[in-house]
MIRO-985068 format. One line per 5 residues: for each residue y, x negated, z of C-alpha. Coordinates in steps of 0.5 Angstrom, whole numbers. Example, Ala and Ser with C-alpha at 12.3 -4.5 7.8 and 13.67 -1.06 7.14 Angstrom:
BEGIN
-9 -25 16 ~ -2 -27 14
# end
This chain:
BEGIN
0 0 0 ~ 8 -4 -1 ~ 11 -4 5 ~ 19 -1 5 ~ 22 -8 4
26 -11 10 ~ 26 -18 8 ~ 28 -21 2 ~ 23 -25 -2 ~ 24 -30 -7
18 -31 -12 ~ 18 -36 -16 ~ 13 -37 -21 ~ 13 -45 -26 ~ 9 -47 -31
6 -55 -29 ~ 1 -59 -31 ~ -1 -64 -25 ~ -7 -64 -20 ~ -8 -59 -14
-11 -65 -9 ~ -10 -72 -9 ~ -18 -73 -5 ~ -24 -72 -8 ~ -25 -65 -9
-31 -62 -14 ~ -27 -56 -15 ~ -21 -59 -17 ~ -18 -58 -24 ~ -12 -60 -29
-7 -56 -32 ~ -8 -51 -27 ~ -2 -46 -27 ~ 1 -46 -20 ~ 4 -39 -17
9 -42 -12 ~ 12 -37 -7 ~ 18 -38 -2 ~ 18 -33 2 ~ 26 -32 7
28 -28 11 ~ 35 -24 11 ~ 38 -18 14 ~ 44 -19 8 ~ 43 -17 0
42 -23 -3 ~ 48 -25 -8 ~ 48 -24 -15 ~ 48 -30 -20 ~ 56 -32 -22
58 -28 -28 ~ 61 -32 -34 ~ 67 -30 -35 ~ 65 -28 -43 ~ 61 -23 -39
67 -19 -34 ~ 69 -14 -40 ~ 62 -12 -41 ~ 59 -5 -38 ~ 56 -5 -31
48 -5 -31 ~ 45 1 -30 ~ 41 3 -23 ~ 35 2 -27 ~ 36 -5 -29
38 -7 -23 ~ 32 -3 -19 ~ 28 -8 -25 ~ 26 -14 -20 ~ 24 -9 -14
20 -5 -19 ~ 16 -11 -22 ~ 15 -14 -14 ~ 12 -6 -10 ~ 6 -2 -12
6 6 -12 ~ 4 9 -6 ~ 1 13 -9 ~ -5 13 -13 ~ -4 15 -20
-9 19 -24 ~ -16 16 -24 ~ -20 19 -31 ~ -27 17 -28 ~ -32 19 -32
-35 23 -26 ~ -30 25 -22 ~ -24 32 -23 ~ -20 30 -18 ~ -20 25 -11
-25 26 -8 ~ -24 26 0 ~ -28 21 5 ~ -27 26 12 ~ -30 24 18
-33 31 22 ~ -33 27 29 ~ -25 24 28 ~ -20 31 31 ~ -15 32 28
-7 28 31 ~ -4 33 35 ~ 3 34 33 ~ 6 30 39 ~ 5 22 39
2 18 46 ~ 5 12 42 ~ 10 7 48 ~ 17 5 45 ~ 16 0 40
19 -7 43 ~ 22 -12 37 ~ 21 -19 38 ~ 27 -23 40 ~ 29 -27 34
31 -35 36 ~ 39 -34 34 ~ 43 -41 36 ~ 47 -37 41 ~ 41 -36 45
43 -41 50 ~ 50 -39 50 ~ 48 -33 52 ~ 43 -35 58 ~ 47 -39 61
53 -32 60 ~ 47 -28 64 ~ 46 -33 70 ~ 54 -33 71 ~ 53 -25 71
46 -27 76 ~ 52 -31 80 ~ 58 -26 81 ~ 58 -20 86 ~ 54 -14 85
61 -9 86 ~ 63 -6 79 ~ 70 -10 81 ~ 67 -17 82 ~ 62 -16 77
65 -12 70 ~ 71 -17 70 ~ 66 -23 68 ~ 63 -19 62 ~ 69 -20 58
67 -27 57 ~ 60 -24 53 ~ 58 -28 47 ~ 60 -24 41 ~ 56 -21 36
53 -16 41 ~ 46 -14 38 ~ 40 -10 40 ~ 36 -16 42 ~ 42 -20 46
43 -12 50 ~ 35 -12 52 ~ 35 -20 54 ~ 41 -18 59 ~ 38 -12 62
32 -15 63 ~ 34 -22 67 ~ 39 -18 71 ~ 39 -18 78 ~ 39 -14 83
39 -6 80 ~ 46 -5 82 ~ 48 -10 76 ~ 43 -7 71 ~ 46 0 73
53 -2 72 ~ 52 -7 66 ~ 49 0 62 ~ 54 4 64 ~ 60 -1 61
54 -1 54 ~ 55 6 53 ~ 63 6 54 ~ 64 0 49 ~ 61 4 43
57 -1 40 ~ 49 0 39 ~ 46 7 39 ~ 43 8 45 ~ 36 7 45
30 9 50 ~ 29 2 52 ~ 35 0 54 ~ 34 7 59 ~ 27 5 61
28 -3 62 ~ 34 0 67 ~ 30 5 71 ~ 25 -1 73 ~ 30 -4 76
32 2 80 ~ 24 3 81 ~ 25 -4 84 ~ 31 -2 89 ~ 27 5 90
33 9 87 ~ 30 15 86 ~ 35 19 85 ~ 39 14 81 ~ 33 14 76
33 22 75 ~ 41 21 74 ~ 39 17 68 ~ 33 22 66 ~ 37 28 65
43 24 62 ~ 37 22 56 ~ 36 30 56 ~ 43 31 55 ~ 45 26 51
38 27 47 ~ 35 21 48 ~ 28 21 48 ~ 23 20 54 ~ 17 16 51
11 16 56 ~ 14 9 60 ~ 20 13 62 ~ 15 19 65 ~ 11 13 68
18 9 71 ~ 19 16 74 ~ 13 19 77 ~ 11 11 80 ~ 18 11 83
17 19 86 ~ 10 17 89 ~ 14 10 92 ~ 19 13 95 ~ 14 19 99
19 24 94 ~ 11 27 92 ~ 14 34 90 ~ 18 29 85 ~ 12 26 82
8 33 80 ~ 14 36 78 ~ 16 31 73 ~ 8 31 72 ~ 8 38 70
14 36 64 ~ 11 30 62 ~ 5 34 61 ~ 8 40 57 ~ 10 34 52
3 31 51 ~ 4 25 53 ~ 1 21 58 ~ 3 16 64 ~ 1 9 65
-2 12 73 ~ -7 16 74 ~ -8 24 76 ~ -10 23 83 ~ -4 18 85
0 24 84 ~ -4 29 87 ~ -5 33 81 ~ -11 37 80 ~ -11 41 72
-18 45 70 ~ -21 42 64 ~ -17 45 60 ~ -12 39 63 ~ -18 34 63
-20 35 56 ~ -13 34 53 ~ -11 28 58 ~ -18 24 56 ~ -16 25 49
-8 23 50 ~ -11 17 54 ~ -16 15 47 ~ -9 15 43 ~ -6 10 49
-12 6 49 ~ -14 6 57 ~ -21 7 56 ~ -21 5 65 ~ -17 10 67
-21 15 62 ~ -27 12 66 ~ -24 13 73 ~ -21 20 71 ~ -28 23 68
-30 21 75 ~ -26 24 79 ~ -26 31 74 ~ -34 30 76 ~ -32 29 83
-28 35 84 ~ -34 40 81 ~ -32 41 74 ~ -37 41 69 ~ -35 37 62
-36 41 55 ~ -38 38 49 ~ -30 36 47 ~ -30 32 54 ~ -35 28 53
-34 27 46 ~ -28 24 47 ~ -30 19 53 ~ -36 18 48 ~ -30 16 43
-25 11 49 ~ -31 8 50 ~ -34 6 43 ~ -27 4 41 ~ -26 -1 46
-34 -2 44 ~ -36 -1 52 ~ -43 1 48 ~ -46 0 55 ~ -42 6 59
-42 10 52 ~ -50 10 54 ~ -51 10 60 ~ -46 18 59 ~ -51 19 54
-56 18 59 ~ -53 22 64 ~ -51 28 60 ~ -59 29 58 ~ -61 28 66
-55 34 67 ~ -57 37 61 ~ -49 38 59 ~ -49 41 53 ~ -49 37 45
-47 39 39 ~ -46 36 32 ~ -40 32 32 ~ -42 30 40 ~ -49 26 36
-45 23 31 ~ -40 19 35 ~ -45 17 38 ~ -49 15 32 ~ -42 12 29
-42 9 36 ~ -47 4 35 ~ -46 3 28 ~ -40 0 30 ~ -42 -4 35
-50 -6 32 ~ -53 -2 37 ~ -60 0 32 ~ -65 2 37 ~ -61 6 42
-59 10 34 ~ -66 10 32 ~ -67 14 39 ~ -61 18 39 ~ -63 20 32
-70 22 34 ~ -67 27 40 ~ -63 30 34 ~ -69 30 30 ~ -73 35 36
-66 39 38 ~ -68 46 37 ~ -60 46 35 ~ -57 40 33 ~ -62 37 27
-59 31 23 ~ -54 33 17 ~ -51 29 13 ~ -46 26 17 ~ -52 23 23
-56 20 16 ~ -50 17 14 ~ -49 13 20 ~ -55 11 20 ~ -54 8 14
-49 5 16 ~ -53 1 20 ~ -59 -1 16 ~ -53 -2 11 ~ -50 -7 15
-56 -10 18 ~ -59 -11 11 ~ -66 -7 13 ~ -67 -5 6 ~ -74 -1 7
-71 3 12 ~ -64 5 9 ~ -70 6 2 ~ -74 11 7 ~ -68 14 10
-66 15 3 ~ -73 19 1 ~ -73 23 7 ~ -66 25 5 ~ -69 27 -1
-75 32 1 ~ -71 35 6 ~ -66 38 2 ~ -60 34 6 ~ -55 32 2
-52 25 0 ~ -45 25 1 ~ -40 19 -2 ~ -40 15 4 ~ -47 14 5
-48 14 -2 ~ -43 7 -2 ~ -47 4 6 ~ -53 4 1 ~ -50 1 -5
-48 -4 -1 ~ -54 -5 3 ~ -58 -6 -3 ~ -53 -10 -6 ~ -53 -15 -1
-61 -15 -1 ~ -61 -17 -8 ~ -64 -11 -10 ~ -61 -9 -17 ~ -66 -4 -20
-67 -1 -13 ~ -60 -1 -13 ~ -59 2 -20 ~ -64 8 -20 ~ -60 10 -13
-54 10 -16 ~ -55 15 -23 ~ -61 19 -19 ~ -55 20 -14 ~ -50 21 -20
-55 27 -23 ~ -55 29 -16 ~ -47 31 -15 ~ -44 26 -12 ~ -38 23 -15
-35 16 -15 ~ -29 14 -11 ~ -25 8 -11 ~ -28 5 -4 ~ -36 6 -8
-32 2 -13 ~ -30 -3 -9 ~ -37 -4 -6 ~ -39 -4 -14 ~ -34 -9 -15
-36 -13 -8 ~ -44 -14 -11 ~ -42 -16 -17 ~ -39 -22 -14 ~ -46 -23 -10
-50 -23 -16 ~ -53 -29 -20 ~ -54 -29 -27 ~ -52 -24 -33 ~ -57 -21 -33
-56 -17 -25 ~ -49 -18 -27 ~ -49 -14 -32 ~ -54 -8 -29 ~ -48 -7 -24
-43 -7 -29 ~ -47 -2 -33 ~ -46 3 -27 ~ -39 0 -25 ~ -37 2 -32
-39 9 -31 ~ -35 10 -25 ~ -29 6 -26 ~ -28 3 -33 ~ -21 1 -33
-24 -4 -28 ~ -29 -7 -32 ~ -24 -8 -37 ~ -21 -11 -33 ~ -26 -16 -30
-27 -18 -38 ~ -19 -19 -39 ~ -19 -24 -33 ~ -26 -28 -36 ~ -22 -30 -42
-19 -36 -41 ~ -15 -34 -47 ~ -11 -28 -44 ~ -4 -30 -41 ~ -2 -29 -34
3 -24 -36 ~ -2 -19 -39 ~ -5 -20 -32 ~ 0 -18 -28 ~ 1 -12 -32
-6 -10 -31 ~ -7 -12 -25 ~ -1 -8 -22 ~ -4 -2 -27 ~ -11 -2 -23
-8 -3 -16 ~ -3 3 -18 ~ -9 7 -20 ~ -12 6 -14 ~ -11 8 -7
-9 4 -2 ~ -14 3 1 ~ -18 -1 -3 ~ -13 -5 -6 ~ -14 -11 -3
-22 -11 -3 ~ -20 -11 -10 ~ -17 -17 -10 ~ -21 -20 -6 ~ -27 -19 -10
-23 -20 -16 ~ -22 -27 -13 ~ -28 -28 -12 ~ -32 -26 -19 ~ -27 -32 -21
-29 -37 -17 ~ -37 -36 -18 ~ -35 -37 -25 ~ -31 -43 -24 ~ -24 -40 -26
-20 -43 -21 ~ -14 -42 -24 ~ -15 -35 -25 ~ -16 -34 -18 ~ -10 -37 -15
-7 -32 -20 ~ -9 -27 -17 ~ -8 -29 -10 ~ -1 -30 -12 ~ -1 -22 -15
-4 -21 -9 ~ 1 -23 -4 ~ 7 -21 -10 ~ 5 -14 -9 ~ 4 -14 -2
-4 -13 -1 ~ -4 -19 5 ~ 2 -19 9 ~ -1 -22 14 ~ -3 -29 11
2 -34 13 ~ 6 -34 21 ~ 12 -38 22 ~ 14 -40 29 ~ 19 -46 30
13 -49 34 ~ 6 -47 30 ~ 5 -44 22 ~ -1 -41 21 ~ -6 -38 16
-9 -32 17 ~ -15 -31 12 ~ -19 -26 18 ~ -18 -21 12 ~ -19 -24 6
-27 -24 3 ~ -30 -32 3 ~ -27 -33 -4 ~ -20 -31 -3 ~ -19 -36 4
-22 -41 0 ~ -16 -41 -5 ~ -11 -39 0 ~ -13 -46 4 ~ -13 -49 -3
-6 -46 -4 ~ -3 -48 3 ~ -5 -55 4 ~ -3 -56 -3 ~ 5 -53 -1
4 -57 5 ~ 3 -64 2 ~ 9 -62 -3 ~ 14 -61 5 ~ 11 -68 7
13 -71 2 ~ 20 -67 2 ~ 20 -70 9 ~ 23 -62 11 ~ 22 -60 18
15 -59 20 ~ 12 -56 28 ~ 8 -59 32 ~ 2 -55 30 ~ -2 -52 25
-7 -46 25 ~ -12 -43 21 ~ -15 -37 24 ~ -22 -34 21 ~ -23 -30 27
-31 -29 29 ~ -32 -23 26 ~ -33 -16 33 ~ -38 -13 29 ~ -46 -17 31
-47 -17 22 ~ -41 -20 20 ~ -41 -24 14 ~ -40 -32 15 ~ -33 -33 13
-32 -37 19 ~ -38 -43 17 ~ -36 -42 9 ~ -28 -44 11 ~ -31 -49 16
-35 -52 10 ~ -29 -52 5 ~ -25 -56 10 ~ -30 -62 11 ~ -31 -61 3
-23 -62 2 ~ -23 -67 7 ~ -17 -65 11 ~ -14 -66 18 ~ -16 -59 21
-22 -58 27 ~ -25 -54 31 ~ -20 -52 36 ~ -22 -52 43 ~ -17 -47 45
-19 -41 41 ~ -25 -39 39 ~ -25 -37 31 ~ -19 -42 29 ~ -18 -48 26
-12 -54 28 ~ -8 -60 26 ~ -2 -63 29 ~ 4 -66 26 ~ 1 -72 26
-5 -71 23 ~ -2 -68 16 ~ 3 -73 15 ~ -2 -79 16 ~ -7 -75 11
-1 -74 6 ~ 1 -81 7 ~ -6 -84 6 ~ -8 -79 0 ~ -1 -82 -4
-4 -89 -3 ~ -10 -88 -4 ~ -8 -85 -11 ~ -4 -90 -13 ~ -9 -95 -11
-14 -92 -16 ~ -9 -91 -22
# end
């Protein structure tokens, strides 16, 4: 999906003939188009180029022209029409054990990270001047005359939050308000009322609270929390079920458990607080609150347990998740479908294979909860995953006599399953014995398709799968052809490219790249694979690949398939070798992260990005410090830039 643009990025794309490494590298090619990509931050529109003054009389360009740049850089967000041979319209991937979002968001107040700005040490040396002074309003409101200008949002949060005592931070809001300068935001509100919370000013706090109701300033779930600790602090327990009860009315839920303010709600109240604290991401008060429901006498129906089933699988507590399991058959509490199926998808998430095949015998006995479409699925899922092809094969059968229909998304944990395997005939009968039987391919099948025609080797197999690609999607088989012809320009490419990604949905884009990339590479087109990367990060697809910090820069490759992060470590170390040389200011600390994978059958990327660091000889070890990421100092790049040079001009 393109992203709004909140930064200018200029991408600049030559034409050189040269060497990509300098060190023995079997990968390495000449005449290698590169795609260099400089990326600045500003919250300035960059100028326009000068005007000759030939051109001053001329027409102002047109809004079309102008917007041309920015159009050539964004994807839509929105998938264009798909003519697939199988398909009328979009098909949609629903998943029955998933609510529907309620209206009211339980998100907290985002926080902005505070950008460095050269004024920063003038302004906390301005704030411990402020800590210096006296709290009354007439010693303290004189000394904010000296406060460094401009006054952003940033510089207003850093003062509040290093104020002290409460009385400063009290007065320093209220002189904020008078100068009309920033928008008064939620935040500033919250980090005020818990300096009042420290001081126990409960009633200043509920001051602020209704001047934000007034003046129509939001009250996110920190505020409700601020007041209610505040309440149960200073003995005013009315106080804390009484803004409870508002806050409850909201849909929001408080960072405090129920029983700390004496509340005691129905089921009712329990089934929608579990679910708001699944949404806020407190699988221990979900816990400790369905315990106390349990305490209290109330008897949890399928939603409660549903929903802690979900908090628990989320924060992947595949433990706790069972042993409710096992406590709701000894209660004999009452299940249902998608009850089942959170379960199921539970342990497809965390690889939990003999607890699903027992759960799934449960169902099988069930008098009213046989398995459906969805509970067969996710037990492809797992076999998929685990790469357990007979079983996934034999569950497929099974399907098939009892009259349980196939839906897309188990049809793709098949696909997937075989390919992986490397069981291309298998693969191929299931996919047109599926097709004659309704099913209708979507992108994400496609892009299981494109991913197992990157695994497979030699024509023949690669040709069977395209077969059924072709059938499914084939403007991408074209594609794919395009891009093997070394003849085709970059500039059809890009305008190829950007026509497929448009045409899918958002969600697939970037896996389409990363197998394209890697199709690339098992051909040994590795200049064409870094075109494609850099397509990729021209249109947004990885806008998480590189982090800048004046300490460390790092390359996050956690989302790019094998192939793609061995091309973007290739990229980097060449853009790294080019800023030594430059002798331009580098960090102490650089970082390379592969993650390890959550999932217990995750793919090796870490070992292949390992082995592709030894094969190129660069300074990065395994870092001791964090498990999945690899390091090299300063030091250590710039000496294997300088001996790399010398061991060039030695040989030439």
């Amino acid at each position: 999906m393109a992203t709004p643009l909140s930064t200018v990025v200029d991408v600049y794309f030559t034409d050189t003939k040269r060497t990509r490494l300098s060190v023995t590298n079997p990968c390495r090619q000449k005449g290698i188009r590169k795609c260099f990509i400089h990326c600045s931050t500003s919250n300035s529109t960059p100028e326009a180029p000068p005007t000759p003054a030939s051109d001053s009389k001329k027409k102002s360009t047109s809004l079309s022209d102008q917007l041309a740049p920015l159009a050539n850089k964004t994807l839509s967000t929105v998938a264009g029409d798909q003519s697939y041979a199988f398909s009328k319209g979009k098909s949609t991937w629903v998943n029955p054990t998933k609510a529907k979002r309620n209206v009211l968001s339980s998100e907290r107040q985002k926080r902005a990270t505070y950008s460095y700005s050269p004024q920063l040490k003038d302004l906390k040396r301005f704030v411990q001047k402020l800590n210096e002074c006296g709290s009354s309003e007439d010693e303290f409101l004189p000394s904010l005359e000296d406060i460094p200008r401009p006054l952003t949002r940033e510089n207003v949060l850093l003062i509040l939050n290093t104020l002290k005592p409460w009385q400063k931070t009290r007065l320093f809001l209220n002189w904020i308000k008078t100068q009309n300068l920033l928008p008064m935001e939620t935040i500033f509100y919250n980090v005020t009322m818990k300096s009042l919370r420290f001081g126990k000013q409960f009633a200043l706090i509920e001051e602020l609270a209704h001047q934000m109701i007034d003046t129509g300033v939001p009250l996110d779930n920190i505020t409700y929390s601020t007041i209610i600790s505040c309440a149960k602090k200073c003995n005013l327990f009315h106080k804390a079920v009484q803004w409870f009860e508002m806050m409850y009315k909201t849909g929001l839920m408080p960072d405090e458990e129920m029983e700390s303010v004496g509340v005691q709600p129905n089921l009712v109240v329990y089934n929608t607080l579990l679910e708001a604290m699944g949404k806020a991401g407190k699988p221990g008060f979900a816990r400790g609150l369905f315990e106390e429901m349990i305490e209290s006498g109330v008897v949890p129906n399928e939603k409660t347990l549903t929903a802690v089933i979900k908090i628990y699988g989320k924060a992947r507590w595949s433990r706790d998740a069972l042993e409710l399991w096992q406590r709701m058959k000894e209660n004999d509490w009452p299940m249902d479908f998608i009850l089942y199926n959170t379960l199921l998808n539970m342990c497809a998430d965390v690889g939990l294979v003999e607890e699903a095949e027992t759960l799934f015998r449960d169902m099988k006995q069930s008098a009213h909860c046989k398995p459906d479409s969805w509970s067969y699925t996710a037990m492809l899922n797992i076999y998929g995953s685990q790469g357990d092809v007979d079983k996934a094969m034999k569950l497929f059968e099974e399907m098939s006599k009892s009259g349980v229909e196939l839906n897309v998304m188990g049809f793709t944990c098949l696909i997937q399953c075989l390919g992986r395997a490397m069981e291309f005939d298998d693969l191929v009968r299931v996919f047109y014995s599926s097709v004659e039987r309704g099913i209708k391919p979507d992108d994400r099948l496609c892009g299981c398709l494109l991913s197992v025609v990157s695994l497979s080797q030699g024509n023949k197999d690669e040709e069977k799968v395209l077969a059924c690609l072709q059938q499914a999607n084939p403007k991408l088989v074209a594609f794919i052809q395009l891009i093997e012809d070394e003849k085709t320009s970059f500039e059809t490419v890009k305008e190829e490219f950007k026509g497929i990604m448009n045409s899918a949905v958002v969600e697939v884009r970037r896996p389409f790249c990363n197998c394209l990339i890697d199709i690339c590479r098992n051909k040994d087109l590795l200049e064409r694979a870094h075109e494609l990367l850099y397509l990729g990060t021209l249109y947004g697809l990885y806008p998480s690949l590189h982090h800048k910090t004046d300490e460390e820069w790092c390359l996050d490759v956690r989302s790019l398939s094998v192939g793609a992060a061995l091309t973007a470590l290739e990229e980097w170390m060449w853009t790294l070798t080019k800023i030594v040389k430059r002798e331009e200011t580098l960090p102490e600390l650089f970082l390379a992260q592969t993650g390890t994978g959550a999932h217990k059958f995750a793919q090796g990327l870490h070992i292949s990005f390992s082995s592709h660091l030894r094969k190129l000889a660069v300074p990065f070890r395994q870092s001791e410090e964090k498990v999945g990421c690899f390091s090299a100092t300063r030091e250590d790049l710039i000496s294997w830039v300088q001996s790399n040079s010398t061991a060039a001009a030695t040989a030439t």
